[in-house]
TIMARKOL-219036 format. One line per 8 residues: number of its first residue (from 1); their letters; for each residue x, y, z of N, C-alpha, C. Coordinates in nm, 3 decimals. Each point is the difference from the previous one (the first is absolute). Example, Ala and Ser with C-alpha at 12.3 -4.5 7.8 and 13.67 -1.06 7.14 Angstrom:
2
1 = as = 1.319,-0.569,0.780,-0.089,0.119,0.000,0.090,0.120,0.000 | -0.035,0.105,-0.072,0.082,0.119,0.006,-0.077,0.109,0.073 .
//
This chain:
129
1 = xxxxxxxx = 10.222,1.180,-4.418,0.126,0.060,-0.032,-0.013,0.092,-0.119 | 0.110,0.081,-0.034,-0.075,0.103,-0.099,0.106,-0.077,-0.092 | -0.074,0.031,-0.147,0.044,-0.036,-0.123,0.117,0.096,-0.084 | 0.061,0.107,0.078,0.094,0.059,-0.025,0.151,-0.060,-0.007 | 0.026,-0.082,0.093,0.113,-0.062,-0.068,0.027,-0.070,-0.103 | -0.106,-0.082,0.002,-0.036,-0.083,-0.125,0.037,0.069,-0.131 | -0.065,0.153,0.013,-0.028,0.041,-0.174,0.147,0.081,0.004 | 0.054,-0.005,0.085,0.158,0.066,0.013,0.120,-0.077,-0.044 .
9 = xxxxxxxx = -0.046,-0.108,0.051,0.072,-0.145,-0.054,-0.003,-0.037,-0.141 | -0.115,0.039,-0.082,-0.025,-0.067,-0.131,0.006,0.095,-0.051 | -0.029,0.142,-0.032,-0.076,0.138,-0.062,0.172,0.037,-0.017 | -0.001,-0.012,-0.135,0.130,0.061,-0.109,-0.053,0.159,-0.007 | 0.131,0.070,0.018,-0.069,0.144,-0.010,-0.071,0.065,-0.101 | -0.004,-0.086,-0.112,-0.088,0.041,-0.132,-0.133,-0.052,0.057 | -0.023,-0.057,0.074,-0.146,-0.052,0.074,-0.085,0.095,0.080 | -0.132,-0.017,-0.012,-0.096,0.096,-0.026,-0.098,-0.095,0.136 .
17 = xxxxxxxx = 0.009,0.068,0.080,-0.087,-0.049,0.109,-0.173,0.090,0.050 | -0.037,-0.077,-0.013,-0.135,0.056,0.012,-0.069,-0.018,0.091 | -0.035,0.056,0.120,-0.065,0.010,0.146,-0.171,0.008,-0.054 | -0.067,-0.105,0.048,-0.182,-0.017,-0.021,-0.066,0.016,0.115 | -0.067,0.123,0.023,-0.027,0.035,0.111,-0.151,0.105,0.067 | -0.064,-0.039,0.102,-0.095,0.118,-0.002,0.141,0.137,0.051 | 0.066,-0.042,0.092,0.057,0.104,0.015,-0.068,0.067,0.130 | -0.106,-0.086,0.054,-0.078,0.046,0.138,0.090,0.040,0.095 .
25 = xxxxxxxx = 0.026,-0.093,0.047,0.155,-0.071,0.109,0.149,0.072,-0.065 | 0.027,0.128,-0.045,0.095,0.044,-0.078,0.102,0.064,0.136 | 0.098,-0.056,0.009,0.076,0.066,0.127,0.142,0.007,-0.023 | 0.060,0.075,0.085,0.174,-0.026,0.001,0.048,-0.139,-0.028 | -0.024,-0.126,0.039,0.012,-0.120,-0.051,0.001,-0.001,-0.109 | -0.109,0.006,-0.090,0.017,-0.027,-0.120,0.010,0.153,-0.089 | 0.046,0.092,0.045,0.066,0.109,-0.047,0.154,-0.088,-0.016 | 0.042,-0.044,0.132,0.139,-0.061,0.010,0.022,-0.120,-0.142 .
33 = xxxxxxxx = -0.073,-0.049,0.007,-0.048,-0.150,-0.109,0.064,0.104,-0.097 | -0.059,0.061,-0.035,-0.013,0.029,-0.148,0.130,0.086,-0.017 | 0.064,0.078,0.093,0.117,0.039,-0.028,0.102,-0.105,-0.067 | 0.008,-0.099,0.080,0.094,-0.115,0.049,-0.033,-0.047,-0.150 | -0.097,0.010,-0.053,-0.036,-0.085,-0.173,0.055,0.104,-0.082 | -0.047,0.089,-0.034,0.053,0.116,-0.013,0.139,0.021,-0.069 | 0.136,-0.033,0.149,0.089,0.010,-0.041,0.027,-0.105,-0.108 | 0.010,-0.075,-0.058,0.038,-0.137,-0.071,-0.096,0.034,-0.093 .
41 = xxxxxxxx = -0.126,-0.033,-0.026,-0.067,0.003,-0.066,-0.146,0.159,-0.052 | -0.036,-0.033,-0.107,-0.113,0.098,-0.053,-0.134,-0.054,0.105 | 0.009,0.132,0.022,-0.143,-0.051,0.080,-0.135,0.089,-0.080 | -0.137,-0.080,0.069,-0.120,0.029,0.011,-0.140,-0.038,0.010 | -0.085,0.105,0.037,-0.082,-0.052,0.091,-0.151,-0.029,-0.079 | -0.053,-0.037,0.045,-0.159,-0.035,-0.075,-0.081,0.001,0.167 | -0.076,0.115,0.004,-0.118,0.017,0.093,-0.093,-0.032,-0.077 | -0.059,-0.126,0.097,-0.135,-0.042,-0.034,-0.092,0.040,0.072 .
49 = xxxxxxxx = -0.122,0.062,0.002,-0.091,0.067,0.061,-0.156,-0.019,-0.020 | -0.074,0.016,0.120,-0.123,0.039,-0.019,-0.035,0.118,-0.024 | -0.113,0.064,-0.090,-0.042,0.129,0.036,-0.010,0.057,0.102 | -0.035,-0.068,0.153,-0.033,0.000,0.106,0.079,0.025,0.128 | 0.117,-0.015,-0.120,0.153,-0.017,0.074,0.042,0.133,0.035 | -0.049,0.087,-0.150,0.050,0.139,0.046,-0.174,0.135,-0.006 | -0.120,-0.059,0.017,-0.047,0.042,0.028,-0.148,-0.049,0.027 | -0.108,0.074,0.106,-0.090,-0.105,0.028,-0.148,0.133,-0.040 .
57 = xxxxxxxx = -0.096,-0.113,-0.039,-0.117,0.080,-0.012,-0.093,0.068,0.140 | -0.050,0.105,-0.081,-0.053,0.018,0.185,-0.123,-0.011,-0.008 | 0.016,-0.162,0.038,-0.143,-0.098,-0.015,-0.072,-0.012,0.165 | 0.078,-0.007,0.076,-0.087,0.022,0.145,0.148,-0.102,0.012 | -0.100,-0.066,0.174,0.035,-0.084,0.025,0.049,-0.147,-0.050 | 0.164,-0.019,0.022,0.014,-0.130,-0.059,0.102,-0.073,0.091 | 0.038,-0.153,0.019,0.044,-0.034,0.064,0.134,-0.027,-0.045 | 0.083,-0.015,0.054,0.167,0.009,-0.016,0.076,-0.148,0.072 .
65 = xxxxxxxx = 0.097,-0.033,-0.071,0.056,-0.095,0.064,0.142,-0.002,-0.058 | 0.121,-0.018,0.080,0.123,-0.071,-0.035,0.005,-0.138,-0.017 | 0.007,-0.075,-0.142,0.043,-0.134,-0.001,0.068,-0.047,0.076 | 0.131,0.071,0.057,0.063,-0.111,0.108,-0.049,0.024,0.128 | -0.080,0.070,0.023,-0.062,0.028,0.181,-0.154,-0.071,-0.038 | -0.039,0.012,0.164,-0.108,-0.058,-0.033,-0.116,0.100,0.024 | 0.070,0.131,0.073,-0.114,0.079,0.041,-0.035,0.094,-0.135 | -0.155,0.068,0.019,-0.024,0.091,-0.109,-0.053,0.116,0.052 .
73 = xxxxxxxx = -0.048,0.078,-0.022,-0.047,0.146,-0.025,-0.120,0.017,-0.049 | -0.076,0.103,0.023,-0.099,0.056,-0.088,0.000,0.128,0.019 | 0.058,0.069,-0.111,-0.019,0.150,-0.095,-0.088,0.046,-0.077 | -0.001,0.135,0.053,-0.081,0.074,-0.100,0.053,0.042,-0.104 | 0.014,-0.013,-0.101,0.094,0.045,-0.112,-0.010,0.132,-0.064 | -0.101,0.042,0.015,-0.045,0.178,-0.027,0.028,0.055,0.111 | 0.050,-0.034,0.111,0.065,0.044,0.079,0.121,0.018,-0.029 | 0.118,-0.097,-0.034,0.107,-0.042,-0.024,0.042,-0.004,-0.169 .
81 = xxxxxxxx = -0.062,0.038,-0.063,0.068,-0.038,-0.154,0.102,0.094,-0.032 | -0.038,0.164,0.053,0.077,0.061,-0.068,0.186,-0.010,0.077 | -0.006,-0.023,0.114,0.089,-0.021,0.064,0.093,-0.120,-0.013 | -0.055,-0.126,-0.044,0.019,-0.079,-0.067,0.104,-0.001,-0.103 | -0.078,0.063,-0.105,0.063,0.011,-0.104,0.122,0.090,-0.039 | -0.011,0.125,0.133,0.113,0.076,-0.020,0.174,-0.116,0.096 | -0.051,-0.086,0.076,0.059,-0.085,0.060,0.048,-0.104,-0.120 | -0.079,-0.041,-0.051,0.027,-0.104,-0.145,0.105,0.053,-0.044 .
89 = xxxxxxxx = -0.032,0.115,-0.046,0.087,0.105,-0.139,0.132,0.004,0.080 | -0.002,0.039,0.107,0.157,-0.003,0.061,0.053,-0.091,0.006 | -0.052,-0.083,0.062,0.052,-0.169,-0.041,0.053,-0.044,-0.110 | -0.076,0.014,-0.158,0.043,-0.026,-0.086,0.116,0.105,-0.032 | -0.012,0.155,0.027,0.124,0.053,-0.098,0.072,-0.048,0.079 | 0.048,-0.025,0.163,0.103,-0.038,0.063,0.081,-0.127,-0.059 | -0.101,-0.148,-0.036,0.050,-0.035,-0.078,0.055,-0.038,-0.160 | -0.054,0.134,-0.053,0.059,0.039,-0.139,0.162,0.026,0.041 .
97 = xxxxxxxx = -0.004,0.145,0.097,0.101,0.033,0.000,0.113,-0.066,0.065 | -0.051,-0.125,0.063,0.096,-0.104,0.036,0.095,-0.096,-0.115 | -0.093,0.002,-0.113,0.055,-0.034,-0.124,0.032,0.088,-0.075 | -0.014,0.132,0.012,0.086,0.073,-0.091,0.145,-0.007,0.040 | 0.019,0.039,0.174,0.091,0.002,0.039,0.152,-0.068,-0.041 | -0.106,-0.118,-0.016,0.094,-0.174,-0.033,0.013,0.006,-0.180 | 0.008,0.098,-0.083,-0.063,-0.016,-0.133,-0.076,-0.114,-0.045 | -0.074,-0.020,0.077,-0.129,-0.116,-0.066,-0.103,0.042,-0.030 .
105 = xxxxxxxx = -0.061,-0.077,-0.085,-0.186,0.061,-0.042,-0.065,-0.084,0.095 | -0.114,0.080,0.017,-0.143,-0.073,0.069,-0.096,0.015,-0.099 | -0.094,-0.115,-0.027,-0.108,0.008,-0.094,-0.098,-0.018,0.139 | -0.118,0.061,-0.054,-0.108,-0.052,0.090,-0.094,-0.068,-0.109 | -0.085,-0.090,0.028,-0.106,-0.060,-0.033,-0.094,0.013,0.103 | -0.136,-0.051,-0.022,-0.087,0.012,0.039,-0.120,-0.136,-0.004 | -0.070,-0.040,0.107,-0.109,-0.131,-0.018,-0.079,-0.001,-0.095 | -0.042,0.091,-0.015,-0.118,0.075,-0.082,-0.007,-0.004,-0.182 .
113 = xxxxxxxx = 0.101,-0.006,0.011,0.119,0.010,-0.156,-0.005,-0.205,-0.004 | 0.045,-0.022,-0.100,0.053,-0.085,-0.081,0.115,-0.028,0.022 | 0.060,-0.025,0.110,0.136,-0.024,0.091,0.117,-0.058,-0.165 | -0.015,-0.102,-0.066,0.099,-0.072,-0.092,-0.012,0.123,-0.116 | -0.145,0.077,-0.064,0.050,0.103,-0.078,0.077,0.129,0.025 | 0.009,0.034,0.150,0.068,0.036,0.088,0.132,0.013,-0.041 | 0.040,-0.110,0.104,0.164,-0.071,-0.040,0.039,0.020,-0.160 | -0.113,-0.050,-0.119,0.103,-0.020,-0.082,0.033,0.142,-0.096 .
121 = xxxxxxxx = -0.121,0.098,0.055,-0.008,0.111,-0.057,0.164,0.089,0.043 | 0.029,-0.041,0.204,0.126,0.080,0.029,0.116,-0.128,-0.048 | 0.010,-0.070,-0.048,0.074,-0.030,-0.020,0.092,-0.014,-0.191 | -0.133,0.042,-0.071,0.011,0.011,-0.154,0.080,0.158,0.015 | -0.069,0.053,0.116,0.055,0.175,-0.015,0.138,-0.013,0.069 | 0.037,-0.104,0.046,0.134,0.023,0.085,0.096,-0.172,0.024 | -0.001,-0.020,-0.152,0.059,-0.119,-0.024,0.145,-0.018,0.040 | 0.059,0.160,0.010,0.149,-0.036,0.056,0.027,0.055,0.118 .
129 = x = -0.147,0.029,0.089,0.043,0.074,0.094,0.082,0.059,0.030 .
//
């Protein structure tokens, strides 16, 4: 069940809701989610990411898999990187501008990074959101 009623039910409009997310799976659904939070409350988002997420080396061949499927792939990635990444980039501004829309911020983070110096770095810079 989705956790949107829940935070609709409790979330005082001075309340500051924060969506934790790769943001892979980003669709009209949870475009809808976040409206629906939105109205009542401050929203925003924290993309958590791999490097890999929005771009791949062009190392040769590598094998691919979806966690929830069971089947996989094998790509050439110097085939595919640059295409890739121009696919990534749209992805992500699409969902920037899904939160601008809504006046919310999106932070991104990254694996690679220090995930908690991360957080506390956007959050010392944006204590009252």
């Amino acid at each position: 069940g989705s956790a949107i009623p829940v935070i609709n039910s409790v979330a005082k409009r001075e309340s500051v809701v924060l969506f934790i997310s790769d943001f892979i799976k980003f669709d009209d659904y949870e475009k809808d989610m976040m409206k629906n939070v939105s109205l009542k409350s401050k929203l925003a988002g924290l993309m958590v990411r791999d490097v890999t997420d929005t771009s791949l080396p062009k190392g040769g061949y590598v094998i691919f898999g979806d966690p929830s499927e069971k089947e996989k792939i094998i790509v050439n990635t110097h085939d595919i990187s640059e295409e890739y990444a121009r696919y990534t980039s749209k992805q992500e501004n699409n969902i920037v501008a899904s939160f601008l829309n809504l006046n919310a911020r999106l932070y991104k983070v990254y694996t690679n990074k220090d995930i908690i110096e991360n957080i506390k770095n956007i959050l010392s810079k944006n204590a009252s959101f």
